[in-house]
N, C-alpha and C positions, 0 to 999 in steps of 0.2 A: 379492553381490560377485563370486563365481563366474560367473554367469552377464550379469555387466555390466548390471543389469535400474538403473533408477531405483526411486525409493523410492514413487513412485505404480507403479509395475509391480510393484513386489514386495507391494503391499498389493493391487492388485488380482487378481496371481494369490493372495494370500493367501485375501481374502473367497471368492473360487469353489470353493477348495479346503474351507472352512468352511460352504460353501450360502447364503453371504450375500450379498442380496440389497439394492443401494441403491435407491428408488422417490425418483428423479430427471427434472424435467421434459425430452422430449429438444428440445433444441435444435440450430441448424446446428450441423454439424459440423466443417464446410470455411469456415475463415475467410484474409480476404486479407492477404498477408506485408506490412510495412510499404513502402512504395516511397520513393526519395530525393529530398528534399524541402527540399536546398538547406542546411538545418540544420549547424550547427559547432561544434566546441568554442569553449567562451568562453573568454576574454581572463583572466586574477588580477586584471586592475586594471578590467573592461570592465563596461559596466552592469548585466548579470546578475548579476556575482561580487556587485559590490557593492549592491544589492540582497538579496542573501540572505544577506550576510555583515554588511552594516551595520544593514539596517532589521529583516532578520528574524534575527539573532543564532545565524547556524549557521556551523560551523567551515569555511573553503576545505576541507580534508582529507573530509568528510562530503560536500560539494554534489561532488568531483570522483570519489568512491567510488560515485556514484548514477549518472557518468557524465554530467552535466545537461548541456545542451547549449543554442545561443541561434537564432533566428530574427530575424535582422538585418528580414526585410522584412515581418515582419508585428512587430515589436516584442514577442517573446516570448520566454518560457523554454519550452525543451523538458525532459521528461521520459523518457526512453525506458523502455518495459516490459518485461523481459525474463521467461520462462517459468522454472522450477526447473532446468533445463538451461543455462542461459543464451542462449536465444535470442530475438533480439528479436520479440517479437510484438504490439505498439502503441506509439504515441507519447502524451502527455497535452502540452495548450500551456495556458499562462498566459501572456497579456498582461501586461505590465511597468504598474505606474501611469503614467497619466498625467493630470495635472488635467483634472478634469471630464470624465472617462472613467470608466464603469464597466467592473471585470475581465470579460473574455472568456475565456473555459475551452470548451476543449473536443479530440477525440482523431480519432486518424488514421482515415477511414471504411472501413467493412466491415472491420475488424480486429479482433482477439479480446476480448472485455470481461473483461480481467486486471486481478488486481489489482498493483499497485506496489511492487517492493520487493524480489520475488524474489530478487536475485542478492548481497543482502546476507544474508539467511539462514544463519545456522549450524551446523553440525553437532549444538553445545548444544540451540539452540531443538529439535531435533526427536528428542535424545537427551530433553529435558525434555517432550517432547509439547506444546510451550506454544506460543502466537504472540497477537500484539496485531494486533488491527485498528483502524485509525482513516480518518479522513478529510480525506485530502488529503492530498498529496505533500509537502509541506512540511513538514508534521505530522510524517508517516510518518520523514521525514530528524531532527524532533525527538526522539522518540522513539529511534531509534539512537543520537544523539550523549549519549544520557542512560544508554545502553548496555541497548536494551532493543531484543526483537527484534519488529520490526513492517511492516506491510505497509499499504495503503493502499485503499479503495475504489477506481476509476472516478471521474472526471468525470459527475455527478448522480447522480438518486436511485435508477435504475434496476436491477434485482436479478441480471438477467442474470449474474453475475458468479461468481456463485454456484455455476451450472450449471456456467459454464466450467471454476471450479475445484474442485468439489466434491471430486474424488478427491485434485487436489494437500492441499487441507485438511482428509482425511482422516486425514493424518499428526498430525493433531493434538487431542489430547483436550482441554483448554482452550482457549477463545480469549477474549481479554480484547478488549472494547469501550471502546473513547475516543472517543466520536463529539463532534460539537458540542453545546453544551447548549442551542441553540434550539430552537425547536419542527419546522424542519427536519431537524436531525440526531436529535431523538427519535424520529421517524417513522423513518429511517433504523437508528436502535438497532431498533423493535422490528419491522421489516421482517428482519433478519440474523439476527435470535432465532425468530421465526417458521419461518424455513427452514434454519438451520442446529441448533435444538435449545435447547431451556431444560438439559440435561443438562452439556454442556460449554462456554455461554457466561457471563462473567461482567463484571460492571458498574466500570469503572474510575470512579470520580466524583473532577472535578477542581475547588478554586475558581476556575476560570476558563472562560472559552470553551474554548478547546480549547488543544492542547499549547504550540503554537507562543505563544500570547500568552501563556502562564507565561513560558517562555525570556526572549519580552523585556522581561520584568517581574523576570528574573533568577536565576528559581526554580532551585535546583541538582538535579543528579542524584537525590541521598538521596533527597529532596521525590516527586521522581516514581516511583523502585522504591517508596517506602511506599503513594502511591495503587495501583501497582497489586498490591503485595502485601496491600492491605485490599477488595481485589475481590471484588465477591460476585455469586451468584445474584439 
């Protein structure tokens, strides 16, 4: 606090002062800022809000706390990513339904492969050493509104993610998996266990797909701190 350091600077001058060494793949270093892209705040009453407040059953208060934003000319939600600082460092989009359309996903090019969620993070979560990971932005927004601290993959399967944040998720001795229960998001579970450690990651198992389709199926809070307090290796 003295020295104004972040809590990824304070563990990094920690480890070198201890001799500790992390054997992480190097990747770029220099990624590009996000540029403006037309993107807005949306509307309370406009087709994003309602969209994620009617069909996918999240509070106005939680989609406006994420910051979400819309893209009138490509018919999507935006996402913005912000770093442990609060600075923005990618966009994630989502396509709106539209019949006989399949979703479109995907994030702002050459920019940093973050993961979602950062800037909701609390001092608890990292007084507890804890954090959830799951997948997909939507998700991630479920999980918080259930009062639970979480963060989000990237837009596909790819691991990159990892690197970028290894040191921010060093802050954390636990980290709890919610991924999807298909055979995609398995692959996804055991790709994040492979490189972040079978030591501090632990298996959320839900009866459902994933978070968000409990929600609209009604599942309460309680329902979901129990899955992830019966998390295991």
């Amino acid at each position: 606090h003295s020295k104004n350091l972040s809590r990824t600077e304070v563990l990094r001058e920690a480890k070198s002062f201890l001799g500790i060494v992390d054997h992480v793949d190097s990747i770029q270093k220099s990624w590009a800022s996000p540029k403006p892209n037309g993107c807005s705040p949306i509307d309370t009453n406009g087709k994003v809000m309602g969209y994620l407040v009617n069909k996918r059953g999240l509070e106005p208060s939680i989609v406006n706390k994420y910051k979400v934003l819309g893209d009138r000319v490509k018919n999507a939600i935006v996402f913005p990513c912000y770093d442990p600082k609060g600075n923005l460092v990618n966009r994630s989009y989502r396509t709106l339904p539209v019949d006989g359309e399949k979703k479109k996903v995907w994030q702002d090019a050459e920019c940093a492969p973050c993961l979602f969620g950062w800037q909701m993070v609390t001092n608890e979560a990292y007084r507890k050493r804890a954090i959830l990971i799951c997948e997909g932005q939507i998700d991630c927004m479920t999980w918080r509104q259930w009062g639970i601290e979480a963060l989000s993959v990237p837009n596909g399967s790819g691991m990159s993610w990892i690197d970028y944040e290894w040191e921010n998720l060093a802050a954390f001795d636990n980290i709890y998996l919610a991924v999807d229960s298909d055979p995609a998001g398995q692959a996804i579970r055991d790709k994040i266990i492979q490189r972040l450690g079978k030591h501090r990651c632990l298996l959320v198992k839900m009866p459902y797909k994933d978070a968000n389709e409990a929600l609209q199926k009604g599942v309460p809070a309680e329902d979901a701190q129990e899955w992830v307090g019966d998390a295991e290796l």
